[in-house]
Backbone as CSV, one residue per row, in Angstrom:
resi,resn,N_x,N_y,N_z,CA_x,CA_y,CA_z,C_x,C_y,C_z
1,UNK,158.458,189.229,91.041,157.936,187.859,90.884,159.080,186.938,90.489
2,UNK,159.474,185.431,91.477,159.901,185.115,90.670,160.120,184.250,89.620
3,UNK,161.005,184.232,88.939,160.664,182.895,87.563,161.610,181.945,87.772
4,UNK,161.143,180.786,87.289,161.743,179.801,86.547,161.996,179.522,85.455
5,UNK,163.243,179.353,84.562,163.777,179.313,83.455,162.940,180.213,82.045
6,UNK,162.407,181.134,82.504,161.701,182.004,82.029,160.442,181.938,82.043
7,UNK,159.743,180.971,82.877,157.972,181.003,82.880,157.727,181.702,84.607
8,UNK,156.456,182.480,84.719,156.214,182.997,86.235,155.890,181.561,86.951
9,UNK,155.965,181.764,88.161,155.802,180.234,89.124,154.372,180.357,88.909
10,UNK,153.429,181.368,88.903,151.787,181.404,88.427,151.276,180.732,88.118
11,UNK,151.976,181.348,86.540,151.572,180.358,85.270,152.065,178.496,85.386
12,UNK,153.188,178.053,86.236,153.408,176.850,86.395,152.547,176.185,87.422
13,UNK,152.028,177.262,88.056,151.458,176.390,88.891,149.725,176.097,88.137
14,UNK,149.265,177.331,88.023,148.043,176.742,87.171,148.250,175.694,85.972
15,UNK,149.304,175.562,84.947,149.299,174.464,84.277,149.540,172.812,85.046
16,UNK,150.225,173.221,86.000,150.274,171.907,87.139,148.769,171.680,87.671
17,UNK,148.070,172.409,88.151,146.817,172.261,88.578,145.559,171.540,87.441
18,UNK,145.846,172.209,86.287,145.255,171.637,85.384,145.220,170.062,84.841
19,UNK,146.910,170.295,84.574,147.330,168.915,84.401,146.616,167.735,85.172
20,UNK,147.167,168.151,86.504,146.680,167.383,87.680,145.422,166.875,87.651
21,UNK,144.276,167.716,87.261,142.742,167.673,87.407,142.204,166.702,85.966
22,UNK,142.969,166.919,85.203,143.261,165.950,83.896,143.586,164.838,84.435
23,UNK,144.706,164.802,84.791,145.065,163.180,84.907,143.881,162.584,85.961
24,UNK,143.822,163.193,87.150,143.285,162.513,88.167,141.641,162.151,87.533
25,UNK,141.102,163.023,86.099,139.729,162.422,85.660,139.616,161.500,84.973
26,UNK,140.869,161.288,84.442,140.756,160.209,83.285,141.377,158.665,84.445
27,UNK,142.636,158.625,85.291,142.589,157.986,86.577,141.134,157.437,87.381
28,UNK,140.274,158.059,87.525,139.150,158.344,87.684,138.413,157.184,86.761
29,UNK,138.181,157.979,85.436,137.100,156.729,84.921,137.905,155.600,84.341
30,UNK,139.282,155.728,84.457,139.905,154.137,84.060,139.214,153.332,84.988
31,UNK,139.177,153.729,86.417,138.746,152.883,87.463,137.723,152.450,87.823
32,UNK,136.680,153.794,86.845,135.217,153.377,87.267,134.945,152.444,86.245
33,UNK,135.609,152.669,84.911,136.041,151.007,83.564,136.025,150.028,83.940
34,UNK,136.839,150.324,84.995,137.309,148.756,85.201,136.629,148.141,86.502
35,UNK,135.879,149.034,87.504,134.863,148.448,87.925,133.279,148.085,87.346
36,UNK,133.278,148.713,86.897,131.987,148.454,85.564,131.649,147.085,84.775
37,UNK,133.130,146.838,84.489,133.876,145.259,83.794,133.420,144.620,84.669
38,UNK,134.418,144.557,85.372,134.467,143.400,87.197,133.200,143.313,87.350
39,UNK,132.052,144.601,87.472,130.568,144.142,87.743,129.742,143.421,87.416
40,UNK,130.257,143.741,85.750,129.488,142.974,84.923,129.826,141.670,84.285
41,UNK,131.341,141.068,84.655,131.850,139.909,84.749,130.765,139.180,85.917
42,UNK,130.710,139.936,86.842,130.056,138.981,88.190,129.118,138.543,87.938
43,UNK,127.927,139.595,87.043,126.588,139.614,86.923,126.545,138.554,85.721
44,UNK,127.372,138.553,84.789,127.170,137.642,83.547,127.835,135.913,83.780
45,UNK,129.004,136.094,84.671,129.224,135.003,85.061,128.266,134.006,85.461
46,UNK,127.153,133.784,87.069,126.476,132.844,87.430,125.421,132.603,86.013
47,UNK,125.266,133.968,85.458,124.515,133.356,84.535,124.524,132.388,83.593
48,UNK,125.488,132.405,83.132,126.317,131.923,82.117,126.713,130.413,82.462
49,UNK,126.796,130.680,83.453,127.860,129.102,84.012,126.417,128.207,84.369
50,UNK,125.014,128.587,84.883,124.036,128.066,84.305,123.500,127.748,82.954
51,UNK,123.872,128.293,82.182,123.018,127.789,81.229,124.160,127.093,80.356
52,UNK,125.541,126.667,80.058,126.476,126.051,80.287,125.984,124.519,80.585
53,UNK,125.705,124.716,81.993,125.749,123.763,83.093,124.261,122.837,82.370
54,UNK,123.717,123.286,81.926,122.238,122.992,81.380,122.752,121.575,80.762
55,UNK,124.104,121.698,79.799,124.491,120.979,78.812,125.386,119.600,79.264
56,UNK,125.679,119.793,80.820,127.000,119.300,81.118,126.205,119.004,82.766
57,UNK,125.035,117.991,82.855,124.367,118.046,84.292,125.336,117.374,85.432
58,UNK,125.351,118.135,86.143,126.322,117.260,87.481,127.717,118.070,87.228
59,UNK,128.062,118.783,86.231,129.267,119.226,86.039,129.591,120.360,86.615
60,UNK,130.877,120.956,87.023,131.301,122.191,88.060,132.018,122.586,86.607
61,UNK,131.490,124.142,86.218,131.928,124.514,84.924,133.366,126.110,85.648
62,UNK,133.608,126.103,85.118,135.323,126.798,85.197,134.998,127.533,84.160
63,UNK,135.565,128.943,83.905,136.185,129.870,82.887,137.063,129.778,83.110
64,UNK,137.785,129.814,81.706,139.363,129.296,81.424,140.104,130.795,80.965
65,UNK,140.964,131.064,80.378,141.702,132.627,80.477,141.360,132.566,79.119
66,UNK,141.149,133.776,78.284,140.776,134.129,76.724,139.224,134.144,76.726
67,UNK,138.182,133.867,77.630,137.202,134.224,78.030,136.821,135.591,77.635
68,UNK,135.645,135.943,77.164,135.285,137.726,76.939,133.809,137.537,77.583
69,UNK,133.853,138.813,78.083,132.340,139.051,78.765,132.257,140.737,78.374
70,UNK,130.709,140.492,77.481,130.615,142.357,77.047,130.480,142.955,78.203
71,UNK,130.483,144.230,77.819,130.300,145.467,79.243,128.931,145.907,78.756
72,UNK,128.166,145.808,79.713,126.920,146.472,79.462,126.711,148.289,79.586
73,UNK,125.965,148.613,79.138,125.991,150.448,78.904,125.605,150.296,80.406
74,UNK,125.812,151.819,80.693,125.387,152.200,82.228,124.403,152.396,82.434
75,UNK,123.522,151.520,83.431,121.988,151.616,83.944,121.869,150.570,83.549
76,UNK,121.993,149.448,82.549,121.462,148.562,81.978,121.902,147.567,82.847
77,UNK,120.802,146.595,82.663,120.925,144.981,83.868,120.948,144.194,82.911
78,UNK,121.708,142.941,83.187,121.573,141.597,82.016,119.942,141.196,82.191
79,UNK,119.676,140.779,81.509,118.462,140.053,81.271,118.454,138.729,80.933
80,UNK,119.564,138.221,80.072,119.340,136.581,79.434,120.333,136.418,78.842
81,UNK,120.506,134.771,78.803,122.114,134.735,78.372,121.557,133.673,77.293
82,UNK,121.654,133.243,75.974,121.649,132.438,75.057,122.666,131.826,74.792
83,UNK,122.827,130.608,74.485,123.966,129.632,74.037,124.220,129.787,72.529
84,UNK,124.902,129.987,72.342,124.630,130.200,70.197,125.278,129.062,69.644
85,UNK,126.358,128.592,69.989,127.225,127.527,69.590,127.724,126.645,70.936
86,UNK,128.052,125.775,70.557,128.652,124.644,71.693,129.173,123.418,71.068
87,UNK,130.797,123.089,70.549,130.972,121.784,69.716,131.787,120.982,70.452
88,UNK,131.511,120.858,71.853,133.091,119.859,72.207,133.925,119.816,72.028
89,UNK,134.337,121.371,72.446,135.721,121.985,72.084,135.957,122.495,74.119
90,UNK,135.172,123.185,74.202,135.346,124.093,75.394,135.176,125.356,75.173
91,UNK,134.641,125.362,74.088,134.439,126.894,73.734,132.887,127.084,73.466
92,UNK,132.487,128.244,73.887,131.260,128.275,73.604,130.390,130.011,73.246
93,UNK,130.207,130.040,72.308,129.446,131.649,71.868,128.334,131.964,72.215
94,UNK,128.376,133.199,72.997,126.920,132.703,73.242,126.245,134.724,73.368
95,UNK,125.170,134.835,73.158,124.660,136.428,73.595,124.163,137.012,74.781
96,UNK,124.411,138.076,75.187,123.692,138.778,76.431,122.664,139.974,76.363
97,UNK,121.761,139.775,76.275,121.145,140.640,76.535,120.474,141.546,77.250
98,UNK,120.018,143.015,77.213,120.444,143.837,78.417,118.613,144.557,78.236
99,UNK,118.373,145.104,79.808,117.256,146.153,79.660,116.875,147.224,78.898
100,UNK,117.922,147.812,78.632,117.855,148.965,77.585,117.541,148.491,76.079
101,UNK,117.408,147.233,75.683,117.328,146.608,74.534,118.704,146.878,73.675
102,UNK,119.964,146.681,74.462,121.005,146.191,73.869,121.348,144.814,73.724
103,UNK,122.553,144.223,72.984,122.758,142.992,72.954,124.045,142.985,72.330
104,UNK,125.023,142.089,73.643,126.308,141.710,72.908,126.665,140.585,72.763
105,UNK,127.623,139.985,72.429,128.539,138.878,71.848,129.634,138.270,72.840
106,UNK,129.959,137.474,73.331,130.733,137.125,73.690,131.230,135.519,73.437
107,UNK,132.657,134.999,73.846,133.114,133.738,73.470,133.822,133.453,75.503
108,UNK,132.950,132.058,75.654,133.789,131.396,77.199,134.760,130.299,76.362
109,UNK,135.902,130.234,77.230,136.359,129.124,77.357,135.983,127.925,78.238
110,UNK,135.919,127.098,79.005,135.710,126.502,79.997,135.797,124.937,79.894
111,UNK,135.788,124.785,81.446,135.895,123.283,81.510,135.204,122.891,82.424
112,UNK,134.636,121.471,82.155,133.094,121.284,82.576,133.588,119.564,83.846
113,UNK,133.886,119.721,84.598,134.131,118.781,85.728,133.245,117.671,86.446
114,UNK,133.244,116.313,85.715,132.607,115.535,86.995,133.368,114.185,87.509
115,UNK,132.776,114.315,88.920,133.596,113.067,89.873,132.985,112.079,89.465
116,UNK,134.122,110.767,89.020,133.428,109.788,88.615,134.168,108.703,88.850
117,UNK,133.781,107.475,88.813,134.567,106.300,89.174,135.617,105.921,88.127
118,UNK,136.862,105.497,88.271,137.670,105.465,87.276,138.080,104.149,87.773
119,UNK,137.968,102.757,86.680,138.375,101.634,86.629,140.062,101.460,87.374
120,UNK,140.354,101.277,88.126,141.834,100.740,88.354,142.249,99.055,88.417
121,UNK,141.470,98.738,87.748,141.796,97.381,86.898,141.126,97.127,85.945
122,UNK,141.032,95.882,85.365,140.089,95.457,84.162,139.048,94.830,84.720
123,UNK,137.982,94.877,84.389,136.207,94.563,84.960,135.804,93.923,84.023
124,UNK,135.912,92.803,83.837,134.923,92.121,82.499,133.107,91.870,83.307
125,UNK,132.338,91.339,82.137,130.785,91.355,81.950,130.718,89.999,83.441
126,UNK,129.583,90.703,84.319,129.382,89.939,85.321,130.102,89.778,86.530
127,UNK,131.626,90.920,86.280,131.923,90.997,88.059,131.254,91.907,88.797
128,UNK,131.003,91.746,89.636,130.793,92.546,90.732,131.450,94.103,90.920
129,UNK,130.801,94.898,90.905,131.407,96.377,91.380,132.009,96.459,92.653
130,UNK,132.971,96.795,92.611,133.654,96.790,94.115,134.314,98.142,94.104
131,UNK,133.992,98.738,95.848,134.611,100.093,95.468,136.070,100.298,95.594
132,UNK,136.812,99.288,95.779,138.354,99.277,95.745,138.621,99.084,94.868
133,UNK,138.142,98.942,93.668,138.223,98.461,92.244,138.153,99.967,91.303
134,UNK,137.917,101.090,91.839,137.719,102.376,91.675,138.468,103.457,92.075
135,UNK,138.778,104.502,91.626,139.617,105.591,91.942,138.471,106.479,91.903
136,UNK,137.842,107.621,92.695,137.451,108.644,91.873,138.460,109.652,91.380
137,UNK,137.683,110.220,89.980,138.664,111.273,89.465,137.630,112.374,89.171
138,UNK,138.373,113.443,89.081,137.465,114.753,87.885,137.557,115.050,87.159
139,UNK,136.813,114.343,85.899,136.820,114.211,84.334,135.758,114.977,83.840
140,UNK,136.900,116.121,82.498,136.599,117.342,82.123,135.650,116.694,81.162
141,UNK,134.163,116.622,80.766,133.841,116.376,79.995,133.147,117.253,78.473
142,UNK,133.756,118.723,78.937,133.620,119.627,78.161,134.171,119.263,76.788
143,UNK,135.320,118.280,76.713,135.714,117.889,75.319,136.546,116.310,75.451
144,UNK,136.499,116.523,73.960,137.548,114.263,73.828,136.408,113.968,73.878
145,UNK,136.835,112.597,74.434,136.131,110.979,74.424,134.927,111.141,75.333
146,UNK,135.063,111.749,76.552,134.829,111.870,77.830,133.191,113.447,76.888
147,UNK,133.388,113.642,76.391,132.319,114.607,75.786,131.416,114.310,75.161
148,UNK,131.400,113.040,75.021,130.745,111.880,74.296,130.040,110.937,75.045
149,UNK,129.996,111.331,76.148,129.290,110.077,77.087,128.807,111.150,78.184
150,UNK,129.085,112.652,78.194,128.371,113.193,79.011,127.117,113.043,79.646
151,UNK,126.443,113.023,80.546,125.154,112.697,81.307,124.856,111.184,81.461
152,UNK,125.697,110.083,80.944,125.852,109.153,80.917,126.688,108.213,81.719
153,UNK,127.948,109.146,82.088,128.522,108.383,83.137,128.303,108.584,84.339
154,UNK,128.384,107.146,85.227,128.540,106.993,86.412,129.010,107.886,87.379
155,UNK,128.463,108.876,87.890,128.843,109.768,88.826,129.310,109.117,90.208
156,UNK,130.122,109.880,90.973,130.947,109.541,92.197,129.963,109.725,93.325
157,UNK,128.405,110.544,92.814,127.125,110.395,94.072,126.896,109.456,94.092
158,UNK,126.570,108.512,92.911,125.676,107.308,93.356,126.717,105.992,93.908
159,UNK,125.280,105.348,94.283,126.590,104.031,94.495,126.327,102.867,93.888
160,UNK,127.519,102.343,93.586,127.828,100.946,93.481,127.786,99.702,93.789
161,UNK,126.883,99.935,94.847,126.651,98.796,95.843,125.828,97.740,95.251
162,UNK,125.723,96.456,94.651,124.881,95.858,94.096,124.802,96.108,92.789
163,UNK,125.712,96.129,91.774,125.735,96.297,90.841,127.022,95.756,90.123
164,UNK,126.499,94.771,88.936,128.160,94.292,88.358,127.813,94.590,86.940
165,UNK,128.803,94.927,86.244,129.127,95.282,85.209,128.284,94.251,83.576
166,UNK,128.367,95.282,82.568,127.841,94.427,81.647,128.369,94.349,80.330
167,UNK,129.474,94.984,80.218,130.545,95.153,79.224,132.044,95.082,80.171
168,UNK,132.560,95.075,79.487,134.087,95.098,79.624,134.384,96.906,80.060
169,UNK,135.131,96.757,81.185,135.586,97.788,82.237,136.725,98.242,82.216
170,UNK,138.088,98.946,80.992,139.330,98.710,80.998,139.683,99.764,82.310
171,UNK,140.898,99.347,83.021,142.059,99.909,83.140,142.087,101.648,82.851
172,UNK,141.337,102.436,83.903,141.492,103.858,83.616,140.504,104.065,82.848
173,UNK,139.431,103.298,82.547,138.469,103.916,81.776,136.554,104.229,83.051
174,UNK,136.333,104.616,83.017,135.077,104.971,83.678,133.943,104.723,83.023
175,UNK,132.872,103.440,83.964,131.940,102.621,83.866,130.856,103.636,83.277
176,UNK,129.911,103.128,82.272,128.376,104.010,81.826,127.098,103.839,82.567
177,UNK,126.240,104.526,82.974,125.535,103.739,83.165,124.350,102.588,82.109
178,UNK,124.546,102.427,80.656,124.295,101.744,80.315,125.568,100.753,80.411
179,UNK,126.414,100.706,80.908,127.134,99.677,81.078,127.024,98.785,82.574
180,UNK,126.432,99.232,83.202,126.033,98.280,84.344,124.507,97.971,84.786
181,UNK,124.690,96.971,85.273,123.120,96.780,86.074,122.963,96.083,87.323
182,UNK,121.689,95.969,87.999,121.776,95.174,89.062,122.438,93.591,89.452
183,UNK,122.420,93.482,90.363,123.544,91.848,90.343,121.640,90.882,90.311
184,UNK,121.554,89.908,89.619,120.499,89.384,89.961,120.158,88.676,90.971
185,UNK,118.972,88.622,91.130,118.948,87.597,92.499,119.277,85.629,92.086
186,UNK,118.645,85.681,90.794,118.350,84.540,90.202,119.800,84.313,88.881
187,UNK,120.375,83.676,88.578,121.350,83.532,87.719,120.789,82.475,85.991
188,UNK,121.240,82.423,85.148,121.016,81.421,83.931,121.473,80.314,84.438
189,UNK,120.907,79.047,84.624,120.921,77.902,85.093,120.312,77.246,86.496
190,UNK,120.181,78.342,87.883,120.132,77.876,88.840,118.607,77.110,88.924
191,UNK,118.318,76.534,90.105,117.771,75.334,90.076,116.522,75.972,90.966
192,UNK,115.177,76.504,90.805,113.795,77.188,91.625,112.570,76.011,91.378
193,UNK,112.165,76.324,92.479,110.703,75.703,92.922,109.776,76.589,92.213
194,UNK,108.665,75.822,91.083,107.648,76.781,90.468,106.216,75.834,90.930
195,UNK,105.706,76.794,91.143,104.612,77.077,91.522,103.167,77.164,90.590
196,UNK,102.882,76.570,90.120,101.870,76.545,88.722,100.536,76.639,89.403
197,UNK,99.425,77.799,89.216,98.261,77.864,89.438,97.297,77.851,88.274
198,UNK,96.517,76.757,88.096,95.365,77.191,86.916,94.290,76.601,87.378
199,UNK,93.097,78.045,87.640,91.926,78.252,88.269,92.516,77.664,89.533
200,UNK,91.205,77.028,90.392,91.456,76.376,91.512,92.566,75.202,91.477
201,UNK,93.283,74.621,90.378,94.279,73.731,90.346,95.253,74.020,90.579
202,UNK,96.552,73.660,91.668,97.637,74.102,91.393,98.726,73.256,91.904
203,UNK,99.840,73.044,91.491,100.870,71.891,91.547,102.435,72.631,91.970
204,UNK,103.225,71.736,92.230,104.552,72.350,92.412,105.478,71.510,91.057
205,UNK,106.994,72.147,91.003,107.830,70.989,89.875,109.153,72.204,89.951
206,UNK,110.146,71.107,90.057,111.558,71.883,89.572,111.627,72.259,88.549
207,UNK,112.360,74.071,87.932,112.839,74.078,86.876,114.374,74.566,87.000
208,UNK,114.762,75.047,85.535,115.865,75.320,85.325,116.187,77.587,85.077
209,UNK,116.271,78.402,85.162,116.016,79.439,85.106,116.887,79.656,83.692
210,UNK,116.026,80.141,82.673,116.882,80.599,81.203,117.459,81.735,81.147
211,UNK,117.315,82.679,82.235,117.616,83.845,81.990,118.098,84.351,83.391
212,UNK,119.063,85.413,83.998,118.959,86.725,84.788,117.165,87.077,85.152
213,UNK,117.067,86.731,86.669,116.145,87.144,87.321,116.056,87.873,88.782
214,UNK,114.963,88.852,88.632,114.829,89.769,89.937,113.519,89.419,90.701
215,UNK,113.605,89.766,92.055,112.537,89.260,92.428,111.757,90.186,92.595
216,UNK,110.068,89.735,92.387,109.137,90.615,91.927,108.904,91.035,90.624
217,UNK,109.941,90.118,89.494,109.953,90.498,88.066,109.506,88.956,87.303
218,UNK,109.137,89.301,86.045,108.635,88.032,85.303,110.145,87.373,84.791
219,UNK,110.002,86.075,84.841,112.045,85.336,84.326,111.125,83.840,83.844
220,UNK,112.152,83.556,82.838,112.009,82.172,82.517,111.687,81.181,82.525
221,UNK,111.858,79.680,83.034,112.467,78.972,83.439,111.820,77.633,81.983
222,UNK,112.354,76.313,82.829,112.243,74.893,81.840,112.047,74.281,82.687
223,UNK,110.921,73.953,82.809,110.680,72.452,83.586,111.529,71.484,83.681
224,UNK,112.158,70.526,84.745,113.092,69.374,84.572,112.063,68.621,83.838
225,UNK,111.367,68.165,84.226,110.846,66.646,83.877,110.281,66.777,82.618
226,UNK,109.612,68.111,82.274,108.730,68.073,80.982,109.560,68.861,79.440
227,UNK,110.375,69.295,80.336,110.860,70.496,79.251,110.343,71.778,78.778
228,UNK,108.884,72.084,79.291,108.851,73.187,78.771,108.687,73.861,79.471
229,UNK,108.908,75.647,78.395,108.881,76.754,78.880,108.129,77.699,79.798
230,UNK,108.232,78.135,80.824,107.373,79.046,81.804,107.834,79.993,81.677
231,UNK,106.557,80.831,81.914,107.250,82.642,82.462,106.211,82.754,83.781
232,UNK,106.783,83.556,84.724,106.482,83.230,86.223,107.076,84.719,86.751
233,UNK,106.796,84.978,88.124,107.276,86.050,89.108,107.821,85.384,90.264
234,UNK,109.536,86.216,90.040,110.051,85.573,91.132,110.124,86.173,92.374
235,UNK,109.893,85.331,93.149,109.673,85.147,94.961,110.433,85.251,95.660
236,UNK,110.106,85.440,97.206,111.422,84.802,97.811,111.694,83.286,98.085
237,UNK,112.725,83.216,98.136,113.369,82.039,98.352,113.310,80.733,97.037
238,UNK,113.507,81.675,96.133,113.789,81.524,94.716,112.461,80.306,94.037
239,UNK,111.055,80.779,94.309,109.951,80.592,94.001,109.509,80.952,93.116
240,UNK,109.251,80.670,91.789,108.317,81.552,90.830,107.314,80.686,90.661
241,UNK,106.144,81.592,90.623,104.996,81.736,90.269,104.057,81.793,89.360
242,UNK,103.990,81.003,89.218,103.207,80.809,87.087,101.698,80.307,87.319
243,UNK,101.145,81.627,86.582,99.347,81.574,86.662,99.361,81.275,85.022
244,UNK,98.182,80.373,84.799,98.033,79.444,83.501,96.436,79.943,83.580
């Protein structure tokens, strides 16, 4: 028989065989580890990034790197994902829970994305929205300033068409929608034909409009000649309508 440096080739070869069958099992479930992970990243992910998304409507949410997602035991399916914490950071804790009646822990990072109109000049109260007057951008509103007005700003779906501003618009800053409204049909001062009905009586007379008016809505006005006050529905062709 012969040897090598004093062991039989036998005996080297069965400890090679062994070895071998060792490494290649533990090779083995590193891989089935780490598909297990990957699975259950997939499965916990959409979940997650819904109920996230719950907080942040219109927003395209991202996992950021330092992210943890538990591994669920084998056989077990997620069942439900809970939010536990959320401070306008980008971070968020939240639990998973599984069929077998387990439950783990995990922490997302993320960033929460919406397209929105971004001022590229200054807009004071009463101009007109114009869409050259706009950049869209994708503003993270997962944290800052911008985390603070979430569900509130002006998204890049809707439009702008007919609508001027009602605060001051800076330079890189993005419109609210409590900061805008419709353009009126009727302005403070302009000059309408009213229409006065009481019972079968009814007369015409110029007034003056005191207020922002829409048509089909109740607005102001001042009689020229008498001075006083009406409230009326405005018409077309800048008619309001006042039942007495």
């Amino acid at each position: 028989m012969i040897k090598l440096t004093g062991v039989p080739l036998k005996k080297l070869m069965i400890k090679f065989a062994a070895g071998f069958g060792i490494g290649l099992a533990l090779s083995s479930f590193g891989m089935a580890a780490e598909n297990l992970s990957k699975n259950n990243e997939k499965n916990i992910e959409p979940a997650l990034r819904l109920e996230i998304g719950k907080k942040f409507p219109r927003a395209n949410i991202e996992f950021l790197n330092g992210s943890t997602f538990p591994v669920a035991h084998e056989g077990a399916t997620l069942l439900v994902i809970r939010i536990l914490s959320e401070s306008g950071t980008g971070t968020a804790e939240y639990s998973a829970s599984y069929s077998d009646g387990s439950s783990a822990l995990g922490q997302a990072h993320f960033s929460a994305s919406v397209p929105t109109y971004v001022a590229s000049r200054r807009i004071r109260p009463g101009d007109r929205l114009q869409k050259e007057d706009f950049q869209i951008q994708s503003i993270n509103v997962a944290q800052g300033l911008a985390y603070q007005y979430r569900g509130v700003m002006f998204g890049a779906n809707e439009s702008i068409e007919g609508l001027q501003a009602r605060q001051t618009i800076l330079e890189g800053q993005y419109p609210l929608t409590s900061g805008v409204e419709r353009v009126p049909d009727i302005r403070r001062g302009d000059t309408v034909q009213v229409k006065i009905q009481s019972g079968e009586v009814s007369l015409t007379t110029m007034a003056i409009v005191q207020e922002p008016g829409y048509r089909d809505q109740n607005v102001r006005v001042l009689t020229q000649k008498t001075k006083k006050e009406l409230v009326g529905q405005l018409r077309e062709g800048n008619l309001v309508e006042v039942t007495l």
